[in-house]
C-alpha positions as CSV (number, residue, x, y, z in Angstrom):
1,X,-9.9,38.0,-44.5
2,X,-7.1,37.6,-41.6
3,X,-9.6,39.2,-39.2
4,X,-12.4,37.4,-40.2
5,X,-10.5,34.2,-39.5
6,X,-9.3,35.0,-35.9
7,X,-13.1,36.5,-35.4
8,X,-14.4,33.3,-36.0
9,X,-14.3,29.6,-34.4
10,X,-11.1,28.1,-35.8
11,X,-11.4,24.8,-37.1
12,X,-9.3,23.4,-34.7
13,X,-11.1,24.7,-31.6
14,X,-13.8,22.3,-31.4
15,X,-10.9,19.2,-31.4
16,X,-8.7,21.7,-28.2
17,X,-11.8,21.6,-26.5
18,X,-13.1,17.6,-27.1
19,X,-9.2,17.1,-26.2
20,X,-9.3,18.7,-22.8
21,X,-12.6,17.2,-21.7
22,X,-11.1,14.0,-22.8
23,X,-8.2,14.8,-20.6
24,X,-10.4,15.5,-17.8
25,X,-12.2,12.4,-17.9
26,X,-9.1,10.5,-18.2
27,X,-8.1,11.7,-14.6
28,X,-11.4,10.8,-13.6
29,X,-11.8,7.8,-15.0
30,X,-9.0,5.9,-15.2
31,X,-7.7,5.9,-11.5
32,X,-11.1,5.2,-10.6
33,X,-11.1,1.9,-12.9
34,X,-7.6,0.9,-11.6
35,X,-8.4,1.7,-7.7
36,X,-11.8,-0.1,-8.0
37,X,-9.9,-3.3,-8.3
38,X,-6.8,-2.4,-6.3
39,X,-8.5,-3.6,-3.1
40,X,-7.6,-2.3,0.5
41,X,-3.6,-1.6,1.3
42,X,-2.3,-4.4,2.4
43,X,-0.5,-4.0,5.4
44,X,3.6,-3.8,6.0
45,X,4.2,-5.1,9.4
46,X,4.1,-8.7,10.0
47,X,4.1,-10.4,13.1
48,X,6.6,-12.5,14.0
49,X,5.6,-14.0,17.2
50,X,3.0,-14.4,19.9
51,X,3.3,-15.0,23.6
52,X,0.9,-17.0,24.1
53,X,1.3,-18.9,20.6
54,X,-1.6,-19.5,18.5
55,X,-3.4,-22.5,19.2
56,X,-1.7,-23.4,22.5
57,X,-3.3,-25.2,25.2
58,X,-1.8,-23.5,28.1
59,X,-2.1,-25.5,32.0
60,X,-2.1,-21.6,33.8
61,X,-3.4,-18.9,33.0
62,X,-1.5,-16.3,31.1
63,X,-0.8,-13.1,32.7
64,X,-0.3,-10.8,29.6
65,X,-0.9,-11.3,25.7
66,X,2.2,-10.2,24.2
67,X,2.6,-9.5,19.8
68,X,5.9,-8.8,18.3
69,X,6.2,-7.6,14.7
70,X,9.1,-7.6,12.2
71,X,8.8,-3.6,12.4
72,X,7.8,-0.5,15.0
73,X,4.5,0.2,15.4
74,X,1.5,2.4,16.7
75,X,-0.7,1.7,19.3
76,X,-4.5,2.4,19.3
77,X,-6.6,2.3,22.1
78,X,-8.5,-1.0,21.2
79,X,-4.9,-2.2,19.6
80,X,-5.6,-5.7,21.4
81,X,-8.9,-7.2,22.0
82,X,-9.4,-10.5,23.9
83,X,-12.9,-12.4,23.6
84,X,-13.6,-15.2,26.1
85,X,-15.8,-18.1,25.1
86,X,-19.1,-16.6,25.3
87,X,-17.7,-14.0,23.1
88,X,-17.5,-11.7,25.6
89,X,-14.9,-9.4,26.0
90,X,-12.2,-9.6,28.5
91,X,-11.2,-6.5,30.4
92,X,-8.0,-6.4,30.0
93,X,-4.6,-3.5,30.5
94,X,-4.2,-0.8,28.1
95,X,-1.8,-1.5,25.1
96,X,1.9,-0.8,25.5
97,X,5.0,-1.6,24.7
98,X,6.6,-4.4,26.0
99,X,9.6,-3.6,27.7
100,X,9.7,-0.1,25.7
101,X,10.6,-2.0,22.4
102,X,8.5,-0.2,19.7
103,X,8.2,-3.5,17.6
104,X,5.8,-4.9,20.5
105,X,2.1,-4.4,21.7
106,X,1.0,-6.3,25.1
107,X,-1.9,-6.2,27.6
108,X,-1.9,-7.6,30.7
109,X,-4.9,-9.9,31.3
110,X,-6.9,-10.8,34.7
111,X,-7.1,-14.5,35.8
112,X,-8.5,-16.6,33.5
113,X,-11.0,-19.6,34.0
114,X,-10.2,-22.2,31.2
115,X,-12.1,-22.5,28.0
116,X,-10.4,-21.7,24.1
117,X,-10.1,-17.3,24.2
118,X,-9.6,-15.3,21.0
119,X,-6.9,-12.5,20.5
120,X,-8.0,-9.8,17.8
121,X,-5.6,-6.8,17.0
122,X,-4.8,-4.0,14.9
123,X,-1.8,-1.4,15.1
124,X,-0.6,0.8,12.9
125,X,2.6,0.1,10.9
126,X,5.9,2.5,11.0
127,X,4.3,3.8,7.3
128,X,1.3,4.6,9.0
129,X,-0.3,1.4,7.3
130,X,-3.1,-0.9,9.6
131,X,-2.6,-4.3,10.1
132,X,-4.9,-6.7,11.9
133,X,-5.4,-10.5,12.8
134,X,-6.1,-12.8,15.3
135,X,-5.2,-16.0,17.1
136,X,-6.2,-18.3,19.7
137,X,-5.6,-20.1,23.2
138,X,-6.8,-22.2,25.3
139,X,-6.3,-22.6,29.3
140,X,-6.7,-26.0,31.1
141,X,-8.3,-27.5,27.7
142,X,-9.9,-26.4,24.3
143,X,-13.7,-25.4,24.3
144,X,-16.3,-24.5,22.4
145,X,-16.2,-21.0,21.8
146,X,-19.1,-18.7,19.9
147,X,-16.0,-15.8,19.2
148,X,-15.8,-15.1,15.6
149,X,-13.0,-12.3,14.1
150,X,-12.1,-12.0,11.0
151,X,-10.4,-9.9,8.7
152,X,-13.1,-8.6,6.7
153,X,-14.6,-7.0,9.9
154,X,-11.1,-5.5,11.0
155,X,-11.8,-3.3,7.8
156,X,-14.7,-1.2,6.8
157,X,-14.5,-1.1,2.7
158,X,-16.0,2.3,2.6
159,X,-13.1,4.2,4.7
160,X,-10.8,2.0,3.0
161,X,-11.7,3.2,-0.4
162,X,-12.4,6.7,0.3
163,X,-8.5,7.2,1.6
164,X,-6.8,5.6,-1.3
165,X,-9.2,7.5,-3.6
166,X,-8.1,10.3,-1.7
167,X,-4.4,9.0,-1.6
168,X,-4.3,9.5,-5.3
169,X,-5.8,13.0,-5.8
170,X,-3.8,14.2,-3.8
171,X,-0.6,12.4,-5.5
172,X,-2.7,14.5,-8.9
173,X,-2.4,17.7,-6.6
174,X,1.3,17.5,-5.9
175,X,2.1,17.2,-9.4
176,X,-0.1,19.8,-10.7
177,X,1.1,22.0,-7.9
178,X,5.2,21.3,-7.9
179,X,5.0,20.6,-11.9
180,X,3.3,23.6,-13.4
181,X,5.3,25.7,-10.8
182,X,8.4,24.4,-12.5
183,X,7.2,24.8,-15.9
184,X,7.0,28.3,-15.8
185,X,9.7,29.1,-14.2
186,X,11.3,27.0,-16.4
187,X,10.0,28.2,-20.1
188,X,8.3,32.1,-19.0
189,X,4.7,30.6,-20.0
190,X,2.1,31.2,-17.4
191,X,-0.8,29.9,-19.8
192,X,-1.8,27.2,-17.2
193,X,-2.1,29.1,-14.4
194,X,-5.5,27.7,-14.2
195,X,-5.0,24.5,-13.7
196,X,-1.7,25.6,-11.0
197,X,-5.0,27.0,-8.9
198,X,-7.0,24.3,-9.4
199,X,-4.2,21.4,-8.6
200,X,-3.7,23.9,-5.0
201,X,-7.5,23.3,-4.3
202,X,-7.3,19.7,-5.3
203,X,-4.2,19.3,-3.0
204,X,-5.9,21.3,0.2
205,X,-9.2,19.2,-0.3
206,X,-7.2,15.9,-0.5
207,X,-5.2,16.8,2.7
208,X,-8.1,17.3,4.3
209,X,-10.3,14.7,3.6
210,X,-6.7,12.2,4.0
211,X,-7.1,14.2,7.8
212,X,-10.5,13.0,8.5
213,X,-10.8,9.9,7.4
214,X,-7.3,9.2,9.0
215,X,-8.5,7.7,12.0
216,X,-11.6,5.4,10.5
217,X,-9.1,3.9,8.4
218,X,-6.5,3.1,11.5
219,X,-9.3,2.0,13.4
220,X,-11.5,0.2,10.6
221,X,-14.5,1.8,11.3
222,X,-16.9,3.4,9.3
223,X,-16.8,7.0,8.0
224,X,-18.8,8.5,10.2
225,X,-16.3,8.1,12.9
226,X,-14.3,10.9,11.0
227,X,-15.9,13.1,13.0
228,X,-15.5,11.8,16.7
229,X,-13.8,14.6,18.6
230,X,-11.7,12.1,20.1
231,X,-10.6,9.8,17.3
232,X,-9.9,13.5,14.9
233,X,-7.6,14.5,18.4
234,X,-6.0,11.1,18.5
235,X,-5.3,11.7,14.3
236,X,-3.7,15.0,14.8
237,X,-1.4,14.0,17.5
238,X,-0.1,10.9,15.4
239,X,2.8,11.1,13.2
240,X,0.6,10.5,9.9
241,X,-1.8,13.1,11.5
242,X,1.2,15.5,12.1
243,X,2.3,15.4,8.6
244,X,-0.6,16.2,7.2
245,X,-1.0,19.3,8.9
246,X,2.7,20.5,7.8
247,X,1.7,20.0,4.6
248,X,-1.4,22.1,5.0
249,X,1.3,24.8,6.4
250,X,3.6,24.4,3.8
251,X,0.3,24.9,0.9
252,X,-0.5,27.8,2.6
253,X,2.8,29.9,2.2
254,X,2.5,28.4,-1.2
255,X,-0.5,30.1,-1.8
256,X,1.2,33.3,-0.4
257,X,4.5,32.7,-2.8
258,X,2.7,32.7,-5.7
259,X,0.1,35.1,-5.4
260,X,2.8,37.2,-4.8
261,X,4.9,36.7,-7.6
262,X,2.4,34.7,-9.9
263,X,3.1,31.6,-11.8
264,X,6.6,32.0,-12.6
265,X,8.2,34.0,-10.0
266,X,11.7,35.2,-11.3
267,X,15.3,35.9,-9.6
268,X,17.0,33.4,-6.7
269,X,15.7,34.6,-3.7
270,X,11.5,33.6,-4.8
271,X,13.3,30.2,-6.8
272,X,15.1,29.2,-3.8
273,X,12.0,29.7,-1.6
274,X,9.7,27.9,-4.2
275,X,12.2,25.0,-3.9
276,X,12.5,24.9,0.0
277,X,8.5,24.7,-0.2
278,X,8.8,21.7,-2.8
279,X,11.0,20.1,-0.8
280,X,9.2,20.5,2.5
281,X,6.1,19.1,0.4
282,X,7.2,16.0,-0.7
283,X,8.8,15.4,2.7
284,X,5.1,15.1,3.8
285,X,4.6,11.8,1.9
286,X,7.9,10.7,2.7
287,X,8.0,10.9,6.7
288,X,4.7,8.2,6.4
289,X,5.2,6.2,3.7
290,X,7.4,2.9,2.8
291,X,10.9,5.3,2.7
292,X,10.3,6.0,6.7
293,X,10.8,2.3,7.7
294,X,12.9,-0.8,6.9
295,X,16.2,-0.5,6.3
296,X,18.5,2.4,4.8
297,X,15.9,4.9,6.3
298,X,17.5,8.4,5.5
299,X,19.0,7.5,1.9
300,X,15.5,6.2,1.1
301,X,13.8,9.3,2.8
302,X,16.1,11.2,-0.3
303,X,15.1,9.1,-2.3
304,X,11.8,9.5,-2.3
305,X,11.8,13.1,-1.8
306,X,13.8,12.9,-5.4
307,X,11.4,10.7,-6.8
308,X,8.4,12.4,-5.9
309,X,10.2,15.6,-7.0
310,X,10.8,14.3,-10.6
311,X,7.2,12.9,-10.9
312,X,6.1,16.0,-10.5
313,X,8.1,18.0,-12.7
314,X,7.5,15.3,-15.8
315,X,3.6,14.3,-15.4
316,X,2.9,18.5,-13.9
317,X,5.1,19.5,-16.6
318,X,3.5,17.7,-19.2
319,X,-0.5,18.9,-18.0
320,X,1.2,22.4,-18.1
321,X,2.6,21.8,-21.9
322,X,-0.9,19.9,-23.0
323,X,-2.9,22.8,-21.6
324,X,-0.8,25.4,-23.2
325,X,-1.1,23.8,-26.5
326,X,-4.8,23.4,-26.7
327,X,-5.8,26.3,-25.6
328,X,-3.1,28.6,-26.5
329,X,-0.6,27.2,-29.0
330,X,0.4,30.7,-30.4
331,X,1.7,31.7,-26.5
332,X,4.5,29.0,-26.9
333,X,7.8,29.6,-28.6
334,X,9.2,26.6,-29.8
335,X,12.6,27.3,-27.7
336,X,10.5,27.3,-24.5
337,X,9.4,23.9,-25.6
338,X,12.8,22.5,-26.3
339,X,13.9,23.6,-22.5
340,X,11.1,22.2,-21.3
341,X,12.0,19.0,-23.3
342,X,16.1,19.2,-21.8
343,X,13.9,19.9,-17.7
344,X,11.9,16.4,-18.6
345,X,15.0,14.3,-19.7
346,X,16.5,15.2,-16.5
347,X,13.7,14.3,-14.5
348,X,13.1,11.1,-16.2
349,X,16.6,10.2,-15.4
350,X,16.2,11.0,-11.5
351,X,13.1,9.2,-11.7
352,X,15.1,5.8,-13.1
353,X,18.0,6.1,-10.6
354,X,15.4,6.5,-7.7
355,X,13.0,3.9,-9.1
356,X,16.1,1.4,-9.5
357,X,17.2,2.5,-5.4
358,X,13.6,1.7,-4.5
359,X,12.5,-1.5,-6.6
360,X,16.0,-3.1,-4.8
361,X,15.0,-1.5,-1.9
362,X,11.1,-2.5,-1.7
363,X,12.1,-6.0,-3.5
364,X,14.9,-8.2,-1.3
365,X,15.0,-10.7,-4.4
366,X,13.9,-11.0,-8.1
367,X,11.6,-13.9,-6.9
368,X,9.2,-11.0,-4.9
369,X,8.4,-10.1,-8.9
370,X,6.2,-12.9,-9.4
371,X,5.7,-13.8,-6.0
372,X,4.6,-11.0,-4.0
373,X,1.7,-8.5,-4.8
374,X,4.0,-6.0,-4.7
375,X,6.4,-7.6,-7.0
376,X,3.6,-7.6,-9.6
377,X,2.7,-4.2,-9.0
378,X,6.1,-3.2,-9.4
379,X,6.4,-5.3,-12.6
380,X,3.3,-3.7,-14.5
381,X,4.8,0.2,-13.6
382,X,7.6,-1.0,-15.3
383,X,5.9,-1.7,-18.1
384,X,3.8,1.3,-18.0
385,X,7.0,3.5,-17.5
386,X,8.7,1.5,-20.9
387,X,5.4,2.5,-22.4
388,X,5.5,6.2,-21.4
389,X,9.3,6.9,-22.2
390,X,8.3,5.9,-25.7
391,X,5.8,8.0,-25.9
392,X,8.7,10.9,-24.4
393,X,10.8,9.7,-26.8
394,X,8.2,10.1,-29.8
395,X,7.6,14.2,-28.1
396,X,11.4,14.8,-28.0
397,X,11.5,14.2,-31.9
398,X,8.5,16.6,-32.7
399,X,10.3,19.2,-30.3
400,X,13.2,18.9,-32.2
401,X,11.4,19.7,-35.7
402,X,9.9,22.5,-34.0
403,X,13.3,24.0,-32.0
404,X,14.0,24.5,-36.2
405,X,14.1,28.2,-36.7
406,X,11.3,29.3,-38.8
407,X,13.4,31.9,-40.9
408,X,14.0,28.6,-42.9
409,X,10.5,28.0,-43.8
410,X,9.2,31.2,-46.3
411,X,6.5,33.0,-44.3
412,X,4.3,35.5,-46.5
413,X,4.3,39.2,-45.2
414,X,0.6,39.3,-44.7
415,X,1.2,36.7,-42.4
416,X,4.3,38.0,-40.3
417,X,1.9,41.1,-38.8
418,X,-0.3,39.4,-36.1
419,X,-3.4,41.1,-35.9
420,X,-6.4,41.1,-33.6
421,X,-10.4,40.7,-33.9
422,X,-10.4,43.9,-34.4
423,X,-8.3,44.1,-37.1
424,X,-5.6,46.2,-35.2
425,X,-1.9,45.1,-34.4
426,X,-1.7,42.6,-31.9
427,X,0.3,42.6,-28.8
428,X,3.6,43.1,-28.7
429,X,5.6,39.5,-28.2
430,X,2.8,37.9,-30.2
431,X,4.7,36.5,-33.3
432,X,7.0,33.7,-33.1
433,X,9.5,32.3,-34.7
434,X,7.3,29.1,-35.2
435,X,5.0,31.2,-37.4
436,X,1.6,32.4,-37.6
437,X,-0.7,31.4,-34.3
438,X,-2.5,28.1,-36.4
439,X,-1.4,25.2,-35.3
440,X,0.9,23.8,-37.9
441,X,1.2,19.8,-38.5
442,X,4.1,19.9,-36.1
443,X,2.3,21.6,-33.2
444,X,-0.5,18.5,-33.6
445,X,1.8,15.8,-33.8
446,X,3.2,17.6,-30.6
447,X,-0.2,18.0,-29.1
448,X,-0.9,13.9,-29.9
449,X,2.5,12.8,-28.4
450,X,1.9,14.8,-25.2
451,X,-1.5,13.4,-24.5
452,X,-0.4,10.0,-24.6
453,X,2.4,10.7,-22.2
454,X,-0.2,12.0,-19.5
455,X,-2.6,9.1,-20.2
456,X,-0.2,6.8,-19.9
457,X,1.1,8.8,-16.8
458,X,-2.2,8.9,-15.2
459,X,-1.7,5.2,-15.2
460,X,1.7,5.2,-14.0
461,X,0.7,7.6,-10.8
462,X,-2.6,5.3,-9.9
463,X,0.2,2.5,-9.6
464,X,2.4,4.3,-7.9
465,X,-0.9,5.0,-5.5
466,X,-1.3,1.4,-5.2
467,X,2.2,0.3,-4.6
468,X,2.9,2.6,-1.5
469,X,-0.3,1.1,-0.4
470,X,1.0,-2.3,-0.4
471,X,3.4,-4.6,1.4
472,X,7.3,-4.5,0.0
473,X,8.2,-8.0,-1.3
474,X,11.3,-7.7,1.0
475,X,8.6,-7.2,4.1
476,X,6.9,-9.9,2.4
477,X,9.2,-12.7,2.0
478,X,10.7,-12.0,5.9
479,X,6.9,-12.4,7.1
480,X,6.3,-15.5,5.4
481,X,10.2,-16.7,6.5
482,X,9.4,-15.7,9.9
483,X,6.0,-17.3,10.0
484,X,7.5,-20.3,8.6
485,X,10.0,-20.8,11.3
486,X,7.3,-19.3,13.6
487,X,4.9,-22.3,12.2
488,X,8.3,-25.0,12.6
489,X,9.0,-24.1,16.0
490,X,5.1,-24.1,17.1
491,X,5.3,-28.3,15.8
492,X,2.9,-30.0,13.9
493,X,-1.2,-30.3,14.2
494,X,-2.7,-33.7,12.4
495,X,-5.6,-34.4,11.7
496,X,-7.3,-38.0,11.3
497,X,-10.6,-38.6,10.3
498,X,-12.0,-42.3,11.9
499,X,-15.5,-44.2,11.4
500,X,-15.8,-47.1,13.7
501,X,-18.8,-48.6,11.6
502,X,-21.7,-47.7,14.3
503,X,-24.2,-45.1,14.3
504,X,-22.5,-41.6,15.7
505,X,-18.7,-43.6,15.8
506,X,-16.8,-41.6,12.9
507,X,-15.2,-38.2,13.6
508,X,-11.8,-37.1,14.1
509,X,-9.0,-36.8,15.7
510,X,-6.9,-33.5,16.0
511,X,-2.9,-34.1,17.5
512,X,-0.6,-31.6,18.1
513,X,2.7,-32.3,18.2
514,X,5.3,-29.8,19.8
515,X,7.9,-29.0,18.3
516,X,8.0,-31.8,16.2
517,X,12.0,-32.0,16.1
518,X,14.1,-35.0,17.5
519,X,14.0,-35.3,21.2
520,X,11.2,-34.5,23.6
521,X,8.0,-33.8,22.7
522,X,4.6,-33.0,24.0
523,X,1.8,-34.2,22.3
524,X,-2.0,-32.8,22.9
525,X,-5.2,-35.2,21.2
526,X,-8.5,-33.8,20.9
527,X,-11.7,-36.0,19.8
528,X,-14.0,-34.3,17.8
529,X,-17.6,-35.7,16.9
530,X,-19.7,-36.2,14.0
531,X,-21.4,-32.9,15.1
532,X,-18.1,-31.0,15.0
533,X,-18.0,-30.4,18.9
534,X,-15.5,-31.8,21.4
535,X,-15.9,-35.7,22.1
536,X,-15.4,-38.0,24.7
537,X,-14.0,-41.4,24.5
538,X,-12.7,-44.1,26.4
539,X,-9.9,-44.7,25.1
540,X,-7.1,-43.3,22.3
541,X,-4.0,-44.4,22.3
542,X,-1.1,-43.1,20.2
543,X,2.0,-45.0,18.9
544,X,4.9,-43.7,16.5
545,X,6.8,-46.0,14.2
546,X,10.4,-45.4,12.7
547,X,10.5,-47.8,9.9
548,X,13.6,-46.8,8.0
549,X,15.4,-47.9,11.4
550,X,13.1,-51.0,12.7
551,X,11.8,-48.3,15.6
552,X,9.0,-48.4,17.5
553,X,6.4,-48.6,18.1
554,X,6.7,-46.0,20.5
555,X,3.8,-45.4,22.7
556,X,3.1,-41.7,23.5
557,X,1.6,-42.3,26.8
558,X,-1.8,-40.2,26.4
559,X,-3.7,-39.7,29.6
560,X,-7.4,-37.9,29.7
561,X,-7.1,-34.4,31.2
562,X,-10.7,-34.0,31.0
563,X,-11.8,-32.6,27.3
564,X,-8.4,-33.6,25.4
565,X,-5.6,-36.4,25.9
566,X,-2.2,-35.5,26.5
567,X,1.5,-36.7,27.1
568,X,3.8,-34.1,28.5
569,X,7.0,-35.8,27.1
570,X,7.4,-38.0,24.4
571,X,10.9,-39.1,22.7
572,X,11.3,-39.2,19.5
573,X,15.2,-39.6,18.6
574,X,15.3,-39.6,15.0
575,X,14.6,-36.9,12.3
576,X,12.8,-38.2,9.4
577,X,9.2,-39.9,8.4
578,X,7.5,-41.4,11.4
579,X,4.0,-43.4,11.2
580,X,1.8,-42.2,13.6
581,X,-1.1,-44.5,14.3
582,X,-4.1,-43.3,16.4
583,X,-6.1,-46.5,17.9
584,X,-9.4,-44.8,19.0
585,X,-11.9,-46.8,21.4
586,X,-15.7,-45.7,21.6
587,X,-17.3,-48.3,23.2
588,X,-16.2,-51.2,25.0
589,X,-16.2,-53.5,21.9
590,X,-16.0,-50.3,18.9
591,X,-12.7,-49.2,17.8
592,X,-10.2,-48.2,14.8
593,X,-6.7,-47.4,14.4
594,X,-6.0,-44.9,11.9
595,X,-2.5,-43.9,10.6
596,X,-0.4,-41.1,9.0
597,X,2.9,-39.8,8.4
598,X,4.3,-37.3,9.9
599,X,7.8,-35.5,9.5
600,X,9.9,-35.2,12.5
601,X,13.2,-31.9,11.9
């Protein structure tokens, strides 16, 4: 009856089964889901000024274009792009540095006839993120330009979504890899040495495609460009490019470690090895990713090396222990899942103490929580994390019932002699103090608690993905602190709609006003038409009024240089709320004066 039993399909085989494909399609499908709406990375630079500034009209020509950002960056060969009116573009140097400061990216530029010119660039962030945009300038006065750039074209969606797809398999990889490596060296259970081969291959494929697509996601071109000879050469001499190809190095005496000594190589010498390999692994992610730039560079670089270390212990830990106990529950002696339970705790607490070092770190300020994308990412990983230590928490207690020697619980004799389909004595090691190889109530509960964790751990690692895609809250907040003073010290631009009551007399009336702080000032006026285009008028005068102090009106003195009306100095000697009225003539008996306030620092 005992042999007919193990002959047969055991009742429980067809749920091991349904519960592994159900695995596999959670690691399919949920990333996938969660990517699919994760958008592109954002970038982590930001740039903190321009020379010229946007939307300057400048009297000479510039003789260079220079950018500086609030971190060092990598050039490309197209890093700067300048379009002239006719949306042609402008030959200009190659990028560099200015001055050798690595936070900078200039071109020099050839004369320049006057008309409006558009700047459009793209490096590469010190954690081998893009970032792009564009600004304007004008020389002699503003014109009509037929340049378009935006962001959208600075980014081809395909290349963008094929590298943080394969961003995340190869996160999956590592922890299959580094986990299930650690689990059986760890407990003496090679029973998912299976899925330790399959997690290599996963891991090679990922680095590989990450190596291709490299440079179409720098550059923000399509896929196809993976395979340009010049842009693969470019990749593999960049510092992304170079650590992907150590990590390549480093699977490949992997490969040789553990075919070798298989899945649980024993004694110090092949542990310590198997440990310099993991570390030298995670160090691949770490060298290009947030930990490499900003500030405290070599405690985060530990940092992250620990963190990625303890993610892949828990979440490859925890495939290894799922694995083991659908397909093979009788191979697993309850003490080698109590150890394995003690290895987790400790990972779980180096994943905390890192995750703390690093929210701090990528944060700046509790406001980035709600404020920043980042701080929202962060926010639902916590949640996710609360979420999955109570589902540890919940394992931990079944581990316990099962650590409970089974001398306790009566086990009939028929029972305590494992046999085989054939009737025979089974192998040697094949009973357990857990009992006979059925799955008992504890074993399922076990088996339930488990798959939760790596569910919910799938969706911790995909927004893990996402967040080292995405710009810290601390780089965040100092780009939008920097633009702001950026904005402050570039003044103030108004504009004031007008309609003089004729035919073809409304439009507006664009003023700039630099730098818009007590003292002098310059002041530039452009007319624009009911069409949209530049306008000619003439007359427009401009007065400012300081009623709080009985000031004014103060005329600005605006001259017609041909295109736009200017004033090169203009007095303003209070801070606080000026009225500025705009009196604009169109014909010799058609005009209005038009008014607004405007704040003067």
């Amino acid at each position: 009856m005992g042999a007919a039993r193990v002959q047969g399909r055991s009742p429980g085989a067809g749920g091991r089964r349904g519960g592994l494909r159900r695995l596999a399609l959670l690691l399919v499908v949920v990333p996938l889901v969660l990517l699919a709406g994760g958008g592109s990375a954002s970038a982590h630079a930001a740039l903190k000024g321009t020379d010229p500034a946007d939307g300057t009209v400048l009297r000479t020509a510039p003789k260079a274009v220079t950018l500086t950002f609030s971190e060092s960056v990598g050039l490309l060969d197209n890093s700067i792009r300048v379009l002239d009116p006719g949306n042609r573009r402008v030959h200009t140097g190659s990028p560099e540095h200015a001055d050798g400061r690595a936070d900078t990216a200039r071109v020099t530029l050839p004369h320049l006839p006057d008309g409006t010119y558009i700047v459009a660039w793209r490096v590469v962030s010190a954690d081998s993120h893009p970032v792009n945009g564009a600004l304007t300038f004008s020389v002699g006065k503003p014109s009509v330009t037929t340049a378009v750039v935006t962001g959208d074209e600075a980014q081809d969606a395909a290349s963008a979504a094929l590298y943080d797809i394969a961003r995340y398999v190869a996160y999956g990889g590592l922890a299959l890899v580094l986990g299930i490596s650690v689990f059986a060296m760890a407990t003496g259970v090679n029973g998912a040495r299976g899925l330790l081969v399959g997690g290599w291959w996963t891991l090679l494929g990922a680095t590989c495609a990450l190596l291709l697509l490299r440079g179409p996601y720098e550059r923000g071109s399509g896929p196809a460009a993976a395979f340009d000879p010049s842009v693969l050469r470019e990749t593999l001499t960049s510092r992304p490019g170079l650590a992907l190809l150590a990590r390549l190095v480093v699977l490949g005496l992997a490969a040789v470690v553990v075919g070798r000594s298989g899945a649980a190589p024993r004694g110090r010498p092949r542990f310590a090895i198997v440990s310099v390999l993991s570390v030298a692994l995670t160090l691949t992610w770490a060298v290009s990713e947030h930990a490499s730039a900003g500030i405290q560079v070599p405690v985060a670089m530990t940092s992250a090396v620990l963190h990625l270390l303890a993610m892949a212990v828990w979440l490859g830990g925890l495939a290894a222990l799922l694995t083991v106990l659908y397909r093979a529950p009788e191979e697993l002696p309850a003490h080698a899942v109590a150890r394995f339970s003690r290895l987790a705790f400790a990972a779980v607490a180096v994943l905390v103490a890192t995750g703390v070092y690093q929210s701090w770190r990528g944060l700046g300020s509790l406001d980035a929580l709600t404020s920043t994308v980042y701080g929202r990412l962060l926010t639902a990983k916590l949640v996710a994390v609360v979420c999955l230590l109570a589902a540890a928490a919940y394992s931990r207690r079944w581990t316990a019932r099962l650590a409970v020697p089974a001398a306790r619980v009566p086990v009939p004799e028929r029972a305590r002699e494992p046999v085989t389909a054939g009737g025979g004595p089974a192998r040697p090691g094949a009973l357990h103090e857990d009992g006979p190889p059925e799955p008992g109530p504890q074993r399922r509960a076990l088996r339930r608690s488990v798959l939760a964790e790596v569910t919910i751990g799938i969706v911790v690692l995909v927004l893990s993905t996402l967040l080292s895609g995405t710009q810290p809250g601390r780089a965040a907040t100092e780009s939008a602190a920097s633009t702001a003073v950026a904005d402050e010290s570039l003044g103030s631009t108004t504009e004031l709609p007008f309609d003089v009551g004729t035919a073809g007399g409304h439009g507006k009336v664009q003023i700039e006003l630099t730098p818009a702080r007590a003292g002098e000032n310059a002041v530039q006026a452009v007319v624009y038409g009911p069409d949209g285009g530049i306008a000619t008028v003439p007359e427009l005068r401009l007065t400012f009024t300081f009623k709080a102090r009985n000031l004014g009106p103060l005329d600005a003195g605006l001259t017609d240089r041909g295109g736009y009306w200017a004033a090169d100095v203009l007095n303003l000697p209070l801070r606080g709320a000026w009225t500025m009225k705009a009196t604009i003539r169109t014909s010799d008996i058609d005009q209005v004066t038009v008014s607004r306030t405007v704040t003067i620092g």
